[in-house]
One Martini backbone bead per residue (centre of mass of N, CA, C, O) as a GRO file, in nm:
protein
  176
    1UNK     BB    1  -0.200  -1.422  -0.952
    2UNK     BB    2  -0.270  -1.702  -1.157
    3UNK     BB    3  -0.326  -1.795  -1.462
    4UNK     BB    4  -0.456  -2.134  -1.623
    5UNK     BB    5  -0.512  -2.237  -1.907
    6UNK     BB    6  -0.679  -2.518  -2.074
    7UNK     BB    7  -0.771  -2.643  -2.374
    8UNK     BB    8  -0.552  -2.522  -2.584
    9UNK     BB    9  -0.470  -2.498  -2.887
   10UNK     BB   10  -0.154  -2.524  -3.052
   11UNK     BB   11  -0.225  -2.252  -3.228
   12UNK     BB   12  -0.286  -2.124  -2.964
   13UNK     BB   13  -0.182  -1.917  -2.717
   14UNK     BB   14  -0.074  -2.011  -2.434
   15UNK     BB   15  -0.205  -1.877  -2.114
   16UNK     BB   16  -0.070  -1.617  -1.903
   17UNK     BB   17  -0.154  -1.461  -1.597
   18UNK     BB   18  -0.025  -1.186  -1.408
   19UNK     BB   19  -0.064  -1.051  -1.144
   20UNK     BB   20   0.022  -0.755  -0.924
   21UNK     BB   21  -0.203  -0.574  -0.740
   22UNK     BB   22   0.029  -0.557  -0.475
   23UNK     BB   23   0.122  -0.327  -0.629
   24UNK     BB   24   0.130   0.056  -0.613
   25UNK     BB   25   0.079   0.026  -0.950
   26UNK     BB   26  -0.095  -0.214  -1.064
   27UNK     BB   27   0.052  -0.420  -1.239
   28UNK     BB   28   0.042  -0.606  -1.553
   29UNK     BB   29   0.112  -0.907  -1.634
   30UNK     BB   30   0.192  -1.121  -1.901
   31UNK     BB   31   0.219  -1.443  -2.107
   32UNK     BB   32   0.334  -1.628  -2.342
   33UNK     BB   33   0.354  -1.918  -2.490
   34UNK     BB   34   0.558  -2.079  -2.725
   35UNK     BB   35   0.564  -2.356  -2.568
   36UNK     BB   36   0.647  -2.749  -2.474
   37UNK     BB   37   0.758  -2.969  -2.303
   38UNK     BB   38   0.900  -3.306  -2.392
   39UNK     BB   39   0.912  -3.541  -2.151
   40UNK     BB   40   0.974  -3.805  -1.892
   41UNK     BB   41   0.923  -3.581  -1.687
   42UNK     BB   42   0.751  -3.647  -1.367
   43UNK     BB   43   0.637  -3.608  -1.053
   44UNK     BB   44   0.709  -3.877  -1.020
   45UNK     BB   45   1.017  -3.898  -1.103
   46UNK     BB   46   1.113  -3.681  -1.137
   47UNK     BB   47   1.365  -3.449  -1.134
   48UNK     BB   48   1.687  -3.264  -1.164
   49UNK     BB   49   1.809  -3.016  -1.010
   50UNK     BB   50   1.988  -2.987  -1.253
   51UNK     BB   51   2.004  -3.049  -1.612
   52UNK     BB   52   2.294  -3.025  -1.642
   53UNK     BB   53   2.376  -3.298  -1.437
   54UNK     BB   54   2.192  -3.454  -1.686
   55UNK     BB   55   2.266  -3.477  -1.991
   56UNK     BB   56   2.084  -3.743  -2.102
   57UNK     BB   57   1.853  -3.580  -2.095
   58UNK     BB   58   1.595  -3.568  -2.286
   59UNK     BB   59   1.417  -3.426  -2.549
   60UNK     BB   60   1.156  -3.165  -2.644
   61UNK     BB   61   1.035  -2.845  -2.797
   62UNK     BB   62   0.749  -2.721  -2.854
   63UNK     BB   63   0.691  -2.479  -3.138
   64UNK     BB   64   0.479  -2.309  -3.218
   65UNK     BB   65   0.395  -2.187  -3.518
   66UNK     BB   66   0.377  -1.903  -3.524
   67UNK     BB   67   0.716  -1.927  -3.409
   68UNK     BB   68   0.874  -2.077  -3.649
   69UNK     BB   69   1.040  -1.777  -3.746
   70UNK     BB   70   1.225  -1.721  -3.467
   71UNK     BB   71   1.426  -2.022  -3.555
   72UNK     BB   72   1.624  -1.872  -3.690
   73UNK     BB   73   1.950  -1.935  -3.647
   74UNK     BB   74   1.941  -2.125  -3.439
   75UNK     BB   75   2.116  -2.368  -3.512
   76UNK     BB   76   2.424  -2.235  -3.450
   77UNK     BB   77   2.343  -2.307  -3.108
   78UNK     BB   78   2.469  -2.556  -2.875
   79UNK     BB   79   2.312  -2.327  -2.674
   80UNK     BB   80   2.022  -2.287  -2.465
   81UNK     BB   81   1.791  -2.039  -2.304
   82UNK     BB   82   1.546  -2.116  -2.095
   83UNK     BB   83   1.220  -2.003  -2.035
   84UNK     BB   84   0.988  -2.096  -1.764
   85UNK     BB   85   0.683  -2.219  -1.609
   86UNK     BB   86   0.622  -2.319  -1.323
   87UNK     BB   87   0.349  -2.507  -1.258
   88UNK     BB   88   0.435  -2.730  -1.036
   89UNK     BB   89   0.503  -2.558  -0.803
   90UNK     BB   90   0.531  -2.394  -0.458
   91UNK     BB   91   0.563  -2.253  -0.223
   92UNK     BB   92   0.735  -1.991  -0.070
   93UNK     BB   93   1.060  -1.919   0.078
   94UNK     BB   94   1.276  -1.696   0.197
   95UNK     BB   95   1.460  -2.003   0.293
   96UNK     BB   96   1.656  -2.251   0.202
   97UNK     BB   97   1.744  -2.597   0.146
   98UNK     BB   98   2.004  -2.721  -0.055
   99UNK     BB   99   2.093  -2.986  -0.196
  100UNK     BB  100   2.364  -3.035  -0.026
  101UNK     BB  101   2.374  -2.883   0.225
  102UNK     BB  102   2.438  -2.674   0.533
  103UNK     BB  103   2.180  -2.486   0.497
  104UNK     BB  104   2.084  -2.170   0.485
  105UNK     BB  105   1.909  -1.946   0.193
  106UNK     BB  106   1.834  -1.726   0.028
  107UNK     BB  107   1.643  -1.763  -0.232
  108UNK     BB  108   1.812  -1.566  -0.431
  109UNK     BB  109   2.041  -1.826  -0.372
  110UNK     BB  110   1.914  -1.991  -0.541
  111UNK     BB  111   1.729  -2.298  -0.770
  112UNK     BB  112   1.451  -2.265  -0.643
  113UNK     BB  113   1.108  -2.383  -0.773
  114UNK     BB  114   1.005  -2.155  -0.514
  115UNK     BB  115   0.866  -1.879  -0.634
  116UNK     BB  116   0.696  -1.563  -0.652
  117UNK     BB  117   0.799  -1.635  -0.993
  118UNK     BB  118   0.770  -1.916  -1.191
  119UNK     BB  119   1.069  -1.921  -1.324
  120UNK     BB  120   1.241  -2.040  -1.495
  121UNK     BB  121   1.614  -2.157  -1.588
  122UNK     BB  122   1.826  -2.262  -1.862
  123UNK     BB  123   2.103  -2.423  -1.993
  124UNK     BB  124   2.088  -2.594  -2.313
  125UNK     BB  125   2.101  -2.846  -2.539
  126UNK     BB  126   2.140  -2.804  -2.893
  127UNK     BB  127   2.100  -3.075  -3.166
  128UNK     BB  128   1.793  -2.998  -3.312
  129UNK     BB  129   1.589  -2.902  -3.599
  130UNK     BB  130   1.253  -3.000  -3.657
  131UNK     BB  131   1.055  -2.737  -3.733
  132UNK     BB  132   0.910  -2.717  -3.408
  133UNK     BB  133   1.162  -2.924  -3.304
  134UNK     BB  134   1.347  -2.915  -3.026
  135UNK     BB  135   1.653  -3.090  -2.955
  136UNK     BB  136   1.719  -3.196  -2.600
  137UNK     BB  137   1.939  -3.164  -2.317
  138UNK     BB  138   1.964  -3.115  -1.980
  139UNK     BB  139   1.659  -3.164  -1.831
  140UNK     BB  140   1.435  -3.013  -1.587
  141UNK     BB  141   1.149  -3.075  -1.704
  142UNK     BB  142   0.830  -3.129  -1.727
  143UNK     BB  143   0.591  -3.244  -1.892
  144UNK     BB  144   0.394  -2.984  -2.007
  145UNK     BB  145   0.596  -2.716  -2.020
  146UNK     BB  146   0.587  -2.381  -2.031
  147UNK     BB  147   0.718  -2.189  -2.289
  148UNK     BB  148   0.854  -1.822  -2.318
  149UNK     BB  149   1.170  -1.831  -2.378
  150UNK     BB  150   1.428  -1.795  -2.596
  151UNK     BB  151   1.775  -1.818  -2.598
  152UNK     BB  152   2.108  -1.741  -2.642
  153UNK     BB  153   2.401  -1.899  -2.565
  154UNK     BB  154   2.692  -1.655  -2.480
  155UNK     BB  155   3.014  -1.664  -2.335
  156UNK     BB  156   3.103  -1.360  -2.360
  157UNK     BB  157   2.772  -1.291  -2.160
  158UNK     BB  158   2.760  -1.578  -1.981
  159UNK     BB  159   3.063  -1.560  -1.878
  160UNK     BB  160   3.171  -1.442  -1.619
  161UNK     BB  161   3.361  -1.383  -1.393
  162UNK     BB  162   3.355  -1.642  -1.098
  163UNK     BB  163   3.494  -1.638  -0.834
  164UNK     BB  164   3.294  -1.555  -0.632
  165UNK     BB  165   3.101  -1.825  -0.729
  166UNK     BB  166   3.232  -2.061  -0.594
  167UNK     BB  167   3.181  -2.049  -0.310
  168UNK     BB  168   2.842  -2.084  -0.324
  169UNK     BB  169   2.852  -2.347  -0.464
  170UNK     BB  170   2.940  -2.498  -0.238
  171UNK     BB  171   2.740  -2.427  -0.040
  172UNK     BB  172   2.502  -2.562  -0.207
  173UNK     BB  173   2.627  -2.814  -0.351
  174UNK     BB  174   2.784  -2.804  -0.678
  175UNK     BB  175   3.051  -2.820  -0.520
  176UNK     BB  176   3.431  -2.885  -0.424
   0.00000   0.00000   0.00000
């Protein structure tokens, strides 16, 4: 079960909680919001399939204040990965099939945002920080997107050899 709290001032920190009771050990996840995309994309105009293939999609991420110490040293990075809460997702299935692609795959082989716990993840360029506001390009949330964290994206540890990686980028539509 997901709950949204809506309602809450960007003061206090918008609340997530993913309960988990159908886990043999009972486990409650937590996550608090720590900010939110402002970008021009709604479910009317949708979304680009991956943000990154439409780098013109500007925004901003509102990181609330409580957390605005926490971008200390973020400017030094032109590219940052956000975590973000699909919070407009819908069920998810075992198995789909990606645009422009020619069959299914098992859903942990896409990034399809209908996922059994709808976490998105981007890697997206970072412009400037003014404030509590980071502008950013190559976005595919929609307006109102809660942030859950973000971290530096670093090409020695988030880039390893992609060889066998190529193969199914063709195959889900992503390459030729």
């Amino acid at each position: 079960m997901l709950v949204w709290f809506f309602g809450i001032t960007s003061a206090q920190p918008k609340y997530l909680v993913m309960d988990t009771l159908s886990n043999a050990d009972g486990m409650v996840i937590e996550y608090y919001s720590i900010g939110e995309f402002h970008t021009s994309l709604t479910p009317q105009t949708g979304a680009p399939r991956q943000g990154i293939l439409v780098p013109e999609n500007i925004g901003t991420i509102e990181i609330y204040k409580e957390y605005k110490e926490a971008l200390k040293d973020l400017e030094a990075c032109e590219y940052i990965i956000v975590l973000y809460h699909l919070h407009m997702s819908s069920k998810w299935n075992s198995s789909v099939r990606p645009p422009n692609s020619k069959r299914q795959f098992g859903l942990f082989a896409t990034r399809s945002p209908n996922r059994p716990n709808s976490i998105g993840f981007a890697v997206i360029r970072l412009h400037k920080i003014d404030g509590v506001f980071l502008h950013v390009s190559g976005i595919d949330a929609f307006d109102g997107t809660p942030v859950l964290d973000i971290k530096p994206w670093l090409p020695s540890i988030d880039c390893p050899d992609n060889g066998s990686n190529q193969k199914i980028e063709i195959e889900v539509g992503l390459a030729e």
